[in-house]
N, CA, C and O of each residue as an XYZ file, in Angstrom:
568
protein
N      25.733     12.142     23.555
C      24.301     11.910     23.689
C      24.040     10.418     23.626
O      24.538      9.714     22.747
N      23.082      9.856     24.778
C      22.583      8.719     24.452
C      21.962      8.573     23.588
O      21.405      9.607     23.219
N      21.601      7.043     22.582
C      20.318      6.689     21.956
C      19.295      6.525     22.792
O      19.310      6.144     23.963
N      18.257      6.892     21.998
C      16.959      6.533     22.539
C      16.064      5.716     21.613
O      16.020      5.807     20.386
N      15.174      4.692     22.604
C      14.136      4.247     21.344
C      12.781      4.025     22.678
O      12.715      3.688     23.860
N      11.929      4.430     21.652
C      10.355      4.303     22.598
C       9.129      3.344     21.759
O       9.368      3.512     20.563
N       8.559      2.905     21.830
C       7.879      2.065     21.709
C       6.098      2.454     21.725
O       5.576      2.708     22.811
N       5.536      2.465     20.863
C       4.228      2.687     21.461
C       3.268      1.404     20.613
O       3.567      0.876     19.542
N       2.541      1.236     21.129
C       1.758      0.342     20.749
C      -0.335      0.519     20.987
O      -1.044      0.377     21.983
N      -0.665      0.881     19.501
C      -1.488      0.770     19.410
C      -2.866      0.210     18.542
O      -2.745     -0.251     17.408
N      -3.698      0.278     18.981
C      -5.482     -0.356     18.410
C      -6.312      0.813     18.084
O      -6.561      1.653     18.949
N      -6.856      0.933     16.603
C      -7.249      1.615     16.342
C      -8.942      0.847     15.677
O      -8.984     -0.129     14.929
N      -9.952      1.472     16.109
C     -10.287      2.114     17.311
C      -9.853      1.158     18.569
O      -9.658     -0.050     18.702
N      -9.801      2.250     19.386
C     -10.043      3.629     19.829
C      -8.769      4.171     20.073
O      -8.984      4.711     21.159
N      -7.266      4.463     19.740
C      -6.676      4.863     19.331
C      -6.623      5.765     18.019
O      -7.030      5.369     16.927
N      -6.267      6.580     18.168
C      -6.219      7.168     16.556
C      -5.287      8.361     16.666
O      -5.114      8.780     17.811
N      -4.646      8.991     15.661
C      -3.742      9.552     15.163
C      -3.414     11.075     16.265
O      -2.640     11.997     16.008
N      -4.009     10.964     17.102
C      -3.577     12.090     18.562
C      -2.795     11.528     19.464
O      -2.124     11.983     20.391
N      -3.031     10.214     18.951
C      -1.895      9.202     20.472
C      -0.697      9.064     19.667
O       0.242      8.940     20.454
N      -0.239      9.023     18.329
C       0.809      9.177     17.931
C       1.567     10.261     17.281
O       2.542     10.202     16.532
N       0.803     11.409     17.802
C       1.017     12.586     17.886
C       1.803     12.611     19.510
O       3.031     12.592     19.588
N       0.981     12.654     20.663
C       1.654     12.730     21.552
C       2.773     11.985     21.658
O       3.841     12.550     21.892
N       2.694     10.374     21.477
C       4.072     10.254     21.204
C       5.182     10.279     20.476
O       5.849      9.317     20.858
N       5.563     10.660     19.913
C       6.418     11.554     19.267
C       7.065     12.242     19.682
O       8.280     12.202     19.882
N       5.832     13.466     19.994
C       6.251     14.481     20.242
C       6.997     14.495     21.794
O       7.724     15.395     22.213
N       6.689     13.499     22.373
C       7.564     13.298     23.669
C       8.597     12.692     23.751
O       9.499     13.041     24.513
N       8.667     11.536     22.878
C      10.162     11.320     22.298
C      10.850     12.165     21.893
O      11.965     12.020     22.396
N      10.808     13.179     21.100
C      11.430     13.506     20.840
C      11.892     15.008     21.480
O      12.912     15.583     21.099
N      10.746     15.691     22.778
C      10.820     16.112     23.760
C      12.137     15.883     24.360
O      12.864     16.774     24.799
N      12.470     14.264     24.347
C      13.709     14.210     25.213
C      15.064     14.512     24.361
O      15.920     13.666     24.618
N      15.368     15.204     23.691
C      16.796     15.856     23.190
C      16.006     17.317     22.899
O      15.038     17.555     22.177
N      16.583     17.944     23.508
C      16.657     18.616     23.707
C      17.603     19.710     22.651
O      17.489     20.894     22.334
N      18.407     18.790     22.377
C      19.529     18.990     21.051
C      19.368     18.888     19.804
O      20.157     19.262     18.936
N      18.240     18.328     19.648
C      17.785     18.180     18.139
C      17.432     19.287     17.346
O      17.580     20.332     17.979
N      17.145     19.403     16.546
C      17.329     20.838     15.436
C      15.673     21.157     15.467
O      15.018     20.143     15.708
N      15.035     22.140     15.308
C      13.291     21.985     15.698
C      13.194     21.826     14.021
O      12.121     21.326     13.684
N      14.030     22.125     12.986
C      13.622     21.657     11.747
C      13.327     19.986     11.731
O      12.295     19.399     11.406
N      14.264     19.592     12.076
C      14.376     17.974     12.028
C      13.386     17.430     13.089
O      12.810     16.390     12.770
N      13.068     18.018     14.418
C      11.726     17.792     14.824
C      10.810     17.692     14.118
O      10.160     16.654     13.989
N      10.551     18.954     13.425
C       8.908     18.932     13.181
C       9.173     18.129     11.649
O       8.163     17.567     11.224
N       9.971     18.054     11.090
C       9.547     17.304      9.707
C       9.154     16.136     10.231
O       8.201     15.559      9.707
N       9.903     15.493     11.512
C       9.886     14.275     11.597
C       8.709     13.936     12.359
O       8.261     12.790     12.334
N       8.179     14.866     13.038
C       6.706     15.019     13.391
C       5.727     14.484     12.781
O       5.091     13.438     12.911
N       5.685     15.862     11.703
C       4.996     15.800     10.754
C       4.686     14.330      9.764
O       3.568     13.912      9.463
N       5.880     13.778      9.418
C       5.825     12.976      8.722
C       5.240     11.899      9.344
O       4.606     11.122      8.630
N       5.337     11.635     10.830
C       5.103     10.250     11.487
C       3.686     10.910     11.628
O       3.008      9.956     11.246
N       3.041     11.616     11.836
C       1.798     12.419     11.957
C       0.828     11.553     10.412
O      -0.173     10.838     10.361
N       1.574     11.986      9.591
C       1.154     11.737      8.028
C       0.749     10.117      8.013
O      -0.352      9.572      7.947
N       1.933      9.645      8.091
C       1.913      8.034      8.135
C       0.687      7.514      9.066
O      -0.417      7.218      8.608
N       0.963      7.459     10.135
C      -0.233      7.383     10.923
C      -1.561      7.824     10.539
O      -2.503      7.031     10.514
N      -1.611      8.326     10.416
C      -2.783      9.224     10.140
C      -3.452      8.095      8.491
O      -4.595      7.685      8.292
N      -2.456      7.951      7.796
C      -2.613      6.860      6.571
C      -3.015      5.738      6.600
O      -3.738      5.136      5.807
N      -2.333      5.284      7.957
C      -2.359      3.705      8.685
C      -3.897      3.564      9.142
O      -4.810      2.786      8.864
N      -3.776      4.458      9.804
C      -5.431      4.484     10.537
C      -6.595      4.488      9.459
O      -7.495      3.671      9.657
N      -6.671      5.140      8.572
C      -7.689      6.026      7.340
C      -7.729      4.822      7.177
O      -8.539      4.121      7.783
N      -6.522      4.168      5.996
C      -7.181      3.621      4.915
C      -6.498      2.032      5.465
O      -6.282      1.312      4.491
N      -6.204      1.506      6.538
C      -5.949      0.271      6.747
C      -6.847     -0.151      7.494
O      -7.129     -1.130      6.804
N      -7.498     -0.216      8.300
C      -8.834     -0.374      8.964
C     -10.138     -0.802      7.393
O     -10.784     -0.210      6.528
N      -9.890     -2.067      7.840
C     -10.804     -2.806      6.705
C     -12.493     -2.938      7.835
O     -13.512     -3.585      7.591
N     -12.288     -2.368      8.600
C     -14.311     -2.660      9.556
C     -13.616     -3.282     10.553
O     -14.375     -3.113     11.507
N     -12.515     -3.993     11.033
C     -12.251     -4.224     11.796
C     -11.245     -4.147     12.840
O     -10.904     -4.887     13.762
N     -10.832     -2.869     12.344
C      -9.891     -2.282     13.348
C      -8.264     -2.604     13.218
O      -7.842     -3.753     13.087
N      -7.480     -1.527     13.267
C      -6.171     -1.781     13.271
C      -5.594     -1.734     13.719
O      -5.457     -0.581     14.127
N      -4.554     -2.704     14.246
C      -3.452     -2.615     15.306
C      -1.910     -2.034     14.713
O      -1.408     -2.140     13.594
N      -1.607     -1.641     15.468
C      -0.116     -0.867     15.026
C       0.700     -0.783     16.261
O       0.337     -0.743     17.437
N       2.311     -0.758     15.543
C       3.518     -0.623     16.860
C       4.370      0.465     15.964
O       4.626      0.457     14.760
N       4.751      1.514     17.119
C       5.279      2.376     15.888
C       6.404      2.593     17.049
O       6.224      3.042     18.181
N       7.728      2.104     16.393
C       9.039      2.410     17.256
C       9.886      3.650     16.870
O       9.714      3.952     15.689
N      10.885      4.574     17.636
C      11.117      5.820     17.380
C      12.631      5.819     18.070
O      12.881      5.440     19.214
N      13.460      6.271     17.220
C      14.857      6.114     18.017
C      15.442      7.370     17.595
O      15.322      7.830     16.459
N      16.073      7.903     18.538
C      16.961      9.368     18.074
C      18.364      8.891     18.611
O      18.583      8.487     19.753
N      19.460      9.035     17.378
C      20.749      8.233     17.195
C      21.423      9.725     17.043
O      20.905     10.773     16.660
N      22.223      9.559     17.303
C      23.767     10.597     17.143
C      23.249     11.635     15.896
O      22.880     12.809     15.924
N      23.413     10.532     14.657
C      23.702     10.937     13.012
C      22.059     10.877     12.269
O      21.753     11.210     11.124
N      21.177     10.334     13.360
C      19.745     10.152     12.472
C      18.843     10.005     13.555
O      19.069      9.740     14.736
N      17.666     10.245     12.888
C      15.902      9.780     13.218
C      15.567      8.677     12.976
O      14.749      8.761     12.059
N      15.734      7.510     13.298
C      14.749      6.306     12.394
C      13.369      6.158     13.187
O      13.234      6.538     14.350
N      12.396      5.585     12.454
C      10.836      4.937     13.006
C      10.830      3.960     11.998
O      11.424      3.944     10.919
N      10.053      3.132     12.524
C       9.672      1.730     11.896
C       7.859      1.742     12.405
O       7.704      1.387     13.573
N       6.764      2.050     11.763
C       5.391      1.549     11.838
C       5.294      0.321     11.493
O       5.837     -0.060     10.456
N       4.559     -0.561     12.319
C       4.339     -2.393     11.754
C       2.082     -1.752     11.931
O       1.391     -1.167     12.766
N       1.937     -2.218     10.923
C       1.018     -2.180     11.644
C       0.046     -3.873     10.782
O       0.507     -4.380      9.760
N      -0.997     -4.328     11.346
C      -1.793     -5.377     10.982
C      -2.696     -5.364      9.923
O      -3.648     -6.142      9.986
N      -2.546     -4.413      8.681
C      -3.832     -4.961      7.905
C      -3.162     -5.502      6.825
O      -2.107     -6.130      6.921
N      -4.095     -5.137      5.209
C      -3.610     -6.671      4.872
C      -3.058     -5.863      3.648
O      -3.275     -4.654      3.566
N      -2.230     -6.646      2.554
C      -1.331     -5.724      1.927
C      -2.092     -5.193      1.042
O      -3.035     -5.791      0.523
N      -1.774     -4.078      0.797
C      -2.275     -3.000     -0.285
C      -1.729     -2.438     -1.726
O      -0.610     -2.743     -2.139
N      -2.286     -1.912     -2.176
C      -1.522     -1.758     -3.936
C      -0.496     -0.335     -3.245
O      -0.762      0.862     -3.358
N       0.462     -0.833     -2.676
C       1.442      0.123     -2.097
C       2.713      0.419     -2.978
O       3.794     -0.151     -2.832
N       2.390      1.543     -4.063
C       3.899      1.990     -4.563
C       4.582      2.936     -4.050
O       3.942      3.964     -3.827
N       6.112      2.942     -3.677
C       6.648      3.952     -3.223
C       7.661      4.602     -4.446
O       8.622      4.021     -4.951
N       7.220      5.824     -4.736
C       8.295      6.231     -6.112
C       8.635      7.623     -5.836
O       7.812      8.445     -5.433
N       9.616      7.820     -6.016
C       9.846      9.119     -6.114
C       9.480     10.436     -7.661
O      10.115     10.698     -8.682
N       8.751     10.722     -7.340
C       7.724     11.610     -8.574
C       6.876     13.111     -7.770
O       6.336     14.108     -8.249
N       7.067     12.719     -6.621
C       6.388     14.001     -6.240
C       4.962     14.225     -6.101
O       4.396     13.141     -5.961
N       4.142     15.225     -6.085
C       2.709     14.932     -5.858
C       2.300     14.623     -6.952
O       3.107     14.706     -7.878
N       0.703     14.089     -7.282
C       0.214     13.645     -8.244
C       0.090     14.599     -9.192
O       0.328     15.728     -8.764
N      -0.238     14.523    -10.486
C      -0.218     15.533    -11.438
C      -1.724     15.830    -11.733
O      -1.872     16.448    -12.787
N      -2.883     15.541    -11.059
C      -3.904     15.985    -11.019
C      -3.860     16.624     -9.375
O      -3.819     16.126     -8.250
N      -3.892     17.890     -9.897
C      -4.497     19.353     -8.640
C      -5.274     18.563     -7.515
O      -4.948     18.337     -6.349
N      -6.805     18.090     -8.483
C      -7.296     17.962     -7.576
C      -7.852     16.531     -7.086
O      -8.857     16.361     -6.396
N      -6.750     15.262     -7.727
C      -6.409     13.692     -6.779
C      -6.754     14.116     -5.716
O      -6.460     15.264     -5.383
N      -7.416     13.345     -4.974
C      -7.890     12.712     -3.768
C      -6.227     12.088     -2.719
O      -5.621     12.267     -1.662
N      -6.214     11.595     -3.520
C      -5.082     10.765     -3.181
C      -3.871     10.432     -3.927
O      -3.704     10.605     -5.135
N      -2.880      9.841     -2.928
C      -1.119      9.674     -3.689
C      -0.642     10.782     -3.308
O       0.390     11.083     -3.906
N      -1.206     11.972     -2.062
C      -0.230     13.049     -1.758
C       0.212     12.265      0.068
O       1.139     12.593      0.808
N      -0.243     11.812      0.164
C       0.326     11.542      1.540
C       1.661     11.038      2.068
O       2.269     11.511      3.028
N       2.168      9.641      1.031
C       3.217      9.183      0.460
C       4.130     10.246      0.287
O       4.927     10.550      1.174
N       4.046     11.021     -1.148
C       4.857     12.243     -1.432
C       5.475     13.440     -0.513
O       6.602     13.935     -0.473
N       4.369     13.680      0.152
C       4.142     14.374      1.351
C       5.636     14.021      2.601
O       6.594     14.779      2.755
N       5.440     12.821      3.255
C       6.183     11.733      3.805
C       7.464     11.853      3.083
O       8.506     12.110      3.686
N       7.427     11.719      2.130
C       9.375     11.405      1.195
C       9.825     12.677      1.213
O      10.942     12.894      1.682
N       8.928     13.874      0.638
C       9.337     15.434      0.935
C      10.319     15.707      1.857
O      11.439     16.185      1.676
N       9.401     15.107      3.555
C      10.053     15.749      4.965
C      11.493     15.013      5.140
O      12.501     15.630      5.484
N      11.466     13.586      4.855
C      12.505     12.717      5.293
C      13.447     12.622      4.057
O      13.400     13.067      2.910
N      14.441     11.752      4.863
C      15.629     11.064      3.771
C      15.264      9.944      2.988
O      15.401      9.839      1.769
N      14.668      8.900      3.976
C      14.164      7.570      3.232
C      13.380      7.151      3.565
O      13.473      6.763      4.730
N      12.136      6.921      2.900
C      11.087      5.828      3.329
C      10.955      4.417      2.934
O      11.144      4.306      1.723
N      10.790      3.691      3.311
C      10.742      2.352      3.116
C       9.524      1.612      3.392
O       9.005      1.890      4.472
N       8.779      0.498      2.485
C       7.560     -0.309      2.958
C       8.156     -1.282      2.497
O       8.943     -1.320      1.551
N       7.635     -2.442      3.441
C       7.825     -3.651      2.583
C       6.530     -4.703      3.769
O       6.072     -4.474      4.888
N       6.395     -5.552      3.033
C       5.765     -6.989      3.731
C       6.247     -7.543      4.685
O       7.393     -7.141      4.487
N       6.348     -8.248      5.731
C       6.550     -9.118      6.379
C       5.448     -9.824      7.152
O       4.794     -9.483      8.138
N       5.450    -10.945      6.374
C       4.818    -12.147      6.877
C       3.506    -11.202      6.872
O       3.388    -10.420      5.928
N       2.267    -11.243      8.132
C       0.963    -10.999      8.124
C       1.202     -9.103      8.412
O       0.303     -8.460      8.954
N       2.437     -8.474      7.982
C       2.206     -7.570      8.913
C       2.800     -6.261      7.645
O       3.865     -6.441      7.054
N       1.932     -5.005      7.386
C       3.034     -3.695      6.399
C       4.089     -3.080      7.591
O       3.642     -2.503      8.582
N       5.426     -3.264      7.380
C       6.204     -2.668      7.883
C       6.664     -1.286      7.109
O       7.275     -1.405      6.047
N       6.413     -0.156      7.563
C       6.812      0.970      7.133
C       7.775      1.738      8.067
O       7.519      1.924      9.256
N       9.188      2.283      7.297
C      10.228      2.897      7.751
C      10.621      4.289      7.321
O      10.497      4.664      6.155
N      11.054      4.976      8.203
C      11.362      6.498      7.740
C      13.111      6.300      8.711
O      13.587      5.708      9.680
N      13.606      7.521      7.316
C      15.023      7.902      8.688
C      15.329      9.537      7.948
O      15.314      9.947      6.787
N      15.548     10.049      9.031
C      15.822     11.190      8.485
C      17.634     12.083      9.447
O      17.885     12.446     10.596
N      18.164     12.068      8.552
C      19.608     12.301      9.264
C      19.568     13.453      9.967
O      18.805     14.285      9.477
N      20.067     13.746     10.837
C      20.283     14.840     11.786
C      20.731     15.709     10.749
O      21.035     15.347      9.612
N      20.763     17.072     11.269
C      21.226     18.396     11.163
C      22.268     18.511     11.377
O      22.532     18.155     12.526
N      23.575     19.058     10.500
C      25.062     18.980     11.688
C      24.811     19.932     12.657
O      25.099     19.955     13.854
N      24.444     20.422     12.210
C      24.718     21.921     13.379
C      23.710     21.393     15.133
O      23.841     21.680     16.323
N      22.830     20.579     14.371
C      22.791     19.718     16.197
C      23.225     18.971     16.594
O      23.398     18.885     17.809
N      23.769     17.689     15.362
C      24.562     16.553     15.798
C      25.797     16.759     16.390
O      26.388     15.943     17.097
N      26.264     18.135     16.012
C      27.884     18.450     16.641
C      27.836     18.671     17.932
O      26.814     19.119     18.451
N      28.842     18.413     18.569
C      29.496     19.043     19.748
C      29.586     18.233     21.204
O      30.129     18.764     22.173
């Protein structure tokens, strides 16, 4: 199997979390070989993220984002960059919040659930956020 990597690039508004739904889901359309578990978590999860990026990074003036997507032999990786400005961003592994009914801190959790690793960090003016989630053997073989 070849690698693949796709690229999308978007502005929110008027972009919002259906355009990185479709892409995705068409990336990852192209293997055909991939496990539909490891699809849809990885769906899902880039669904989640996005969906996060858009909500709560959009300070009134709109957010730009590049969200790259590669399907490798042995893994899933994505990398979201997107433009707002840094946030009280902890990533821990703990699981959902321990209040039922928090508002928030399940989205994160949510995200680490589906995948292997998530990653945020800073760079320069920009939150870079990373997911990878390893293939399935039983699709990676053969």
């Amino acid at each position: 199997m070849n690698d693949s990597v796709g690229v999308l690039k978007l502005s929110s508004p008027p972009n919002d979390v259906n355009d990185v739904h479709d892409f995705v889901e068409a990336q990852l359309s192209q293997h055909p070989d991939l496990d539909d578990l490891d699809r849809m978590k990885v769906l899902t999860a880039l669904i989640e993220l996005g969906s996060n990026v858009i909500q709560h990074a959009n300070n009134g003036s709109g957010v730009t984002c590049t969200l790259t997507l590669s399907v490798e032999d042995e893994q899933i990786h994505a990398q979201l960059s997107d433009s707002s400005e840094i946030g009280g961003i902890k990533l821990a592994a703990g699981g959902m919040p321990e209040d039922v009914l928090a508002e928030s801190g399940r989205g994160i959790a949510f995200i680490q659930a589906l995948v292997d690793d998530l990653h945020y960090t800073r760079i320069g003016d920009r939150n870079l956020w990373s997911i990878s989630k390893k293939r399935s053997r039983s699709a990676s073989v053969g």
